[in-house]
C-alpha positions as a printed Julia matrix, in Angstrom:
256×3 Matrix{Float64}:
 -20.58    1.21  -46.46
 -18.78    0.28  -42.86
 -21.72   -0.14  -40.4
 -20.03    0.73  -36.96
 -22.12   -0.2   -33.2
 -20.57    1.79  -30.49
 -21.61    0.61  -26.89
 -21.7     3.16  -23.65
 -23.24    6.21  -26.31
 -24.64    7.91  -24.1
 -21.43    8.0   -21.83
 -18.43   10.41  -21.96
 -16.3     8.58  -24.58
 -19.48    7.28  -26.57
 -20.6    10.67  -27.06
 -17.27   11.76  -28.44
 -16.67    8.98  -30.75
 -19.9     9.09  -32.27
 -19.27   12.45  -33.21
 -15.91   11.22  -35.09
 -17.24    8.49  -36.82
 -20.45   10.35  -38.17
 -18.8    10.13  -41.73
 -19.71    9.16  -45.27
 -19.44    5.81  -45.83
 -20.38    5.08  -42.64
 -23.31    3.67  -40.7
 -23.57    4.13  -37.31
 -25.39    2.54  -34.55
 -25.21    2.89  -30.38
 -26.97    1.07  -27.29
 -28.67    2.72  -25.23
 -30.38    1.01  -22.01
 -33.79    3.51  -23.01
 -35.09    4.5   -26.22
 -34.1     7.1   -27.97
 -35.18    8.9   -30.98
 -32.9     8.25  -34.15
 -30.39   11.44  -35.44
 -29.53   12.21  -38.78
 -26.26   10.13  -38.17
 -26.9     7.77  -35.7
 -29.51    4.83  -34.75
 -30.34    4.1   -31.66
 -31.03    0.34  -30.12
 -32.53   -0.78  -26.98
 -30.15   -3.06  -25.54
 -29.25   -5.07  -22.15
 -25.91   -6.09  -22.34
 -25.82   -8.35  -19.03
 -29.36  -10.38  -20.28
 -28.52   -9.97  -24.21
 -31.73   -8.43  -24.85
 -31.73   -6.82  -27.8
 -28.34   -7.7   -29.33
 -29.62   -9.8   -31.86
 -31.19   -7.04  -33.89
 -28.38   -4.51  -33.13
 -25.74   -6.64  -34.32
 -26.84   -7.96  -37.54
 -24.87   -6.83  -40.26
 -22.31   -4.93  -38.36
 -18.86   -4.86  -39.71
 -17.5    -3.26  -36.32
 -18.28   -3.23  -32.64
 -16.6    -0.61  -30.19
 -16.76   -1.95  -26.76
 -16.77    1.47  -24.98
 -19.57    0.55  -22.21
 -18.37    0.1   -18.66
 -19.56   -0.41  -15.22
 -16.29   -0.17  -12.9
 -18.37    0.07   -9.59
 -20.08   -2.73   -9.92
 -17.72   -6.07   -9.61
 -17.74   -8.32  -12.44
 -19.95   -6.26  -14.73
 -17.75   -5.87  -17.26
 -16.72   -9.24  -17.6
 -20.41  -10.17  -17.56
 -21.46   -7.75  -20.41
 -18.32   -8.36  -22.55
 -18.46  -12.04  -22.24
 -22.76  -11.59  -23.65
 -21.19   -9.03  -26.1
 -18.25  -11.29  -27.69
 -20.97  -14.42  -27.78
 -23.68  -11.9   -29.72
 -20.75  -10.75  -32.23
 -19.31  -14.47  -32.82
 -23.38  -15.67  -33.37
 -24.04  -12.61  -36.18
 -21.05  -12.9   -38.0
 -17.4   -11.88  -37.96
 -17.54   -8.34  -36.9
 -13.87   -6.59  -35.42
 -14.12   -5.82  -32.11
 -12.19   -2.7   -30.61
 -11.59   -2.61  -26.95
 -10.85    0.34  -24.91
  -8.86   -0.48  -21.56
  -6.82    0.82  -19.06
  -3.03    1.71  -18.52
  -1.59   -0.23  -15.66
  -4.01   -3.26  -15.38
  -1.1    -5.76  -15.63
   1.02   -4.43  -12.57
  -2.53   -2.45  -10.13
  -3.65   -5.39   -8.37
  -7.17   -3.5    -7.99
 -10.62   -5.09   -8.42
 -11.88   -3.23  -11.31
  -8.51   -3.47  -12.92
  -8.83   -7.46  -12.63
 -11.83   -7.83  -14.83
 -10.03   -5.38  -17.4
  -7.54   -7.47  -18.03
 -10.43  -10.35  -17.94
 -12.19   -8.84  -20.21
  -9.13   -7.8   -22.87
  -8.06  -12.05  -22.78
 -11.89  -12.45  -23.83
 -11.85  -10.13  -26.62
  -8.03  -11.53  -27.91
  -9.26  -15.44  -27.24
 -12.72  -14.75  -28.98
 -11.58  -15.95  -32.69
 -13.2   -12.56  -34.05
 -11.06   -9.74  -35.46
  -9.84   -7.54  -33.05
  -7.95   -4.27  -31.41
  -7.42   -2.99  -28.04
  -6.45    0.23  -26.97
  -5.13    1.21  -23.38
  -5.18    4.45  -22.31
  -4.36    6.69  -18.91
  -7.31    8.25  -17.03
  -9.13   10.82  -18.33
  -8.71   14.04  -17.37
 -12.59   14.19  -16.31
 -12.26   10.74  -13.76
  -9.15   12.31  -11.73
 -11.73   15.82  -11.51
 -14.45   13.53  -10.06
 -11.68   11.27   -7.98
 -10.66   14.89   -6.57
 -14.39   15.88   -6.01
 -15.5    13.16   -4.1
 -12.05   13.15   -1.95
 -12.8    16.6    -1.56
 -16.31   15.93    0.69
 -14.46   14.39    3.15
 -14.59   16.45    6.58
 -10.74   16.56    7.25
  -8.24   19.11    7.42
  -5.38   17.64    5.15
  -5.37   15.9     1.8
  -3.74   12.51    1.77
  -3.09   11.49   -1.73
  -1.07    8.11   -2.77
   3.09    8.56   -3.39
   3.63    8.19   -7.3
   2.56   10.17  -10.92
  -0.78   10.45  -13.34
  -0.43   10.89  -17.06
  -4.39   12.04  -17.49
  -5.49   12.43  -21.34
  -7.87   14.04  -22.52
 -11.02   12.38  -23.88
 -11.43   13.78  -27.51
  -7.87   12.67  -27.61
  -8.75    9.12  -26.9
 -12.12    9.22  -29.25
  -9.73   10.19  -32.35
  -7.86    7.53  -31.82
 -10.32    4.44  -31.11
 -12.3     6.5   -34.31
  -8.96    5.38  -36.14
  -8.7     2.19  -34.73
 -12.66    1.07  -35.79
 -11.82    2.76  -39.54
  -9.15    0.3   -39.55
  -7.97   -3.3   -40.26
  -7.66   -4.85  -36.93
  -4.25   -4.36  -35.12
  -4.44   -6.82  -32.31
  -2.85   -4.68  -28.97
  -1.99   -1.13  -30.5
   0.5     1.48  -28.35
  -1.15    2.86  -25.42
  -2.25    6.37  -25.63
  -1.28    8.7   -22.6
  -1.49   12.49  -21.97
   0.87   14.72  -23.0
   2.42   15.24  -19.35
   3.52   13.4   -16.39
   2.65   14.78  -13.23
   2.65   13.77   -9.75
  -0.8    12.94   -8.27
  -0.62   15.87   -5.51
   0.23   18.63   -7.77
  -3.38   17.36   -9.83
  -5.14   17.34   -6.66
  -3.93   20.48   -5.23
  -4.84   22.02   -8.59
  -8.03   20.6    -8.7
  -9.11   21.94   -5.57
  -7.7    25.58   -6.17
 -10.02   25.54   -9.18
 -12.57   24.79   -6.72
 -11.77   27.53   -4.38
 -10.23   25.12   -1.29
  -6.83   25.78   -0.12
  -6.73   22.88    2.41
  -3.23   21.08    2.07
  -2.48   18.15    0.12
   0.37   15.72    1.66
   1.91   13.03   -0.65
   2.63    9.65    0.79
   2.97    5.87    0.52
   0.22    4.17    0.88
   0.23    0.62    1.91
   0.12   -2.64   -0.01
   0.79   -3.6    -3.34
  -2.12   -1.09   -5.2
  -0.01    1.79   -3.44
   3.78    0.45   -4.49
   2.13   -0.31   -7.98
   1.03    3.15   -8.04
   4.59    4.75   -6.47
   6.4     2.7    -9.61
   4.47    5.09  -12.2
   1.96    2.43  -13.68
  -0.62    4.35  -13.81
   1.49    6.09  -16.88
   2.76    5.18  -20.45
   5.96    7.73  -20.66
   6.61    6.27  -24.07
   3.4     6.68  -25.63
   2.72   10.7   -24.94
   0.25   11.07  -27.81
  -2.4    13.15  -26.78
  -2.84   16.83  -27.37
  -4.8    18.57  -24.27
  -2.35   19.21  -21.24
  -3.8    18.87  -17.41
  -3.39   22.81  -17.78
  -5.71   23.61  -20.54
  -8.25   21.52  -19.24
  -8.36   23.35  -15.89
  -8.11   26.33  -17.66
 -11.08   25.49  -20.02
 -13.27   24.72  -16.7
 -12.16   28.1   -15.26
 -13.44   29.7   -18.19
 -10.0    31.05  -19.36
């Protein structure tokens, strides 16, 4: 028996890869910041991961931890909670950590992308077993990007110069499902969408879906964020592994 803790559950990636690694053989746990009632496949613990509260309990006798929680508005968050997390694991035992991150991290000079790349040197200098995973955005964050862009009273659509590779978030839950199954790999290949595409065609489809036809203008944006951006770093054109195109996801929203 493999007892598995996933953290961010409740969140879009949680949710997915709990439904992967409901299995034989395996026990599964998730935080959640408010109770919740037990499921045939998954227990539920009360948890703070910024105060610790709670960790204790959650963490004894786990054999894996997936570190999928994430707060990327709030600065330093995530280094907070991981740094709480990592001392929890290293106090119950020897459990393998898996980390998801982000594509890019080492050449976007962008807050949120800082304490990423924080956070992954925490989880490889921690002395506990473990594997990170960096992927592109999901297809779901550049619908929201597009959606709040979207509210803004202007004419034209001014998107950044340079390309997406959005994947698709089952996609990404197969593989970290994989990765926590496994002996730890240390920094696996990135995972990526199956398509590169510039970031105005994805906007300008985005907001056909939503019924706007107001025109979408690509250029450079300023500073080093906007150059990093330009270069394609947001993309891993090597590592094309998942299965769900930027098309069929529209199309799946659409109804088609």
């Amino acid at each position: 028996m493999t007892t598995i803790l996933v953290t961010g559950g409740t969140g879009l990636l949680g949710r997915s890869l709990l439904e992967r690694l409901e299995q034989p053989g395996v026990e599964l746990r998730a935080l959640s910041r408010q109770a919740r009632e037990d499921t045939d496949g998954v227990s539920w613990y009360v948890c703070d991961l910024h105060t610790g509260e709670g960790l204790a309990q959650a963490l004894d006798g786990v054999d894996v931890v997936v570190h999928c929680a994430s707060e990327p508005e709030v600065p330093g968050a995530d280094v907070e909670s991981n740094r709480t997390l990592i001392d929890a694991a290293a106090e119950a035992g020897d459990a393998h950590i898996v980390y998801i991150s982000i594509v890019g991290i080492d050449d976007i000079p962008y807050r949120y992308y800082r304490d990423k790349r924080c956070c992954e040197r925490m989880v490889r200098e921690s002395g506990l077993p473990w594997t990170t995973l960096r992927t592109t955005q999901f297809h779901q964050f550049v619908a929201t990007l597009v959606e709040r862009v979207a509210k803004l009273p202007v004419p034209i659509m001014v998107v950044p110069r340079g390309t997406c590779q959005p994947v698709d978030v089952d996609d990404v839950a197969a593989r970290l499902a994989e990765l926590a199954l496994g002996e730890p790999a240390g920094r696996v290949d990135d995972l990526g969408g199956p398509q590169i595409f510039s970031l105005a065609r994805v906007v300008r489809d985005e907001m056909r879906r939503r019924g706007s036809h107001r025109p979408v203008v690509s250029t450079w944006f300023p500073g080093k964020v906007g150059a990093a951006i330009a270069s394609g770093a947001c993309t891993t054109p090597a590592h094309a592994g998942g299965t769900v195109t930027w098309g069929q996801y529209v199309g799946a929203r659409r109804g088609l």
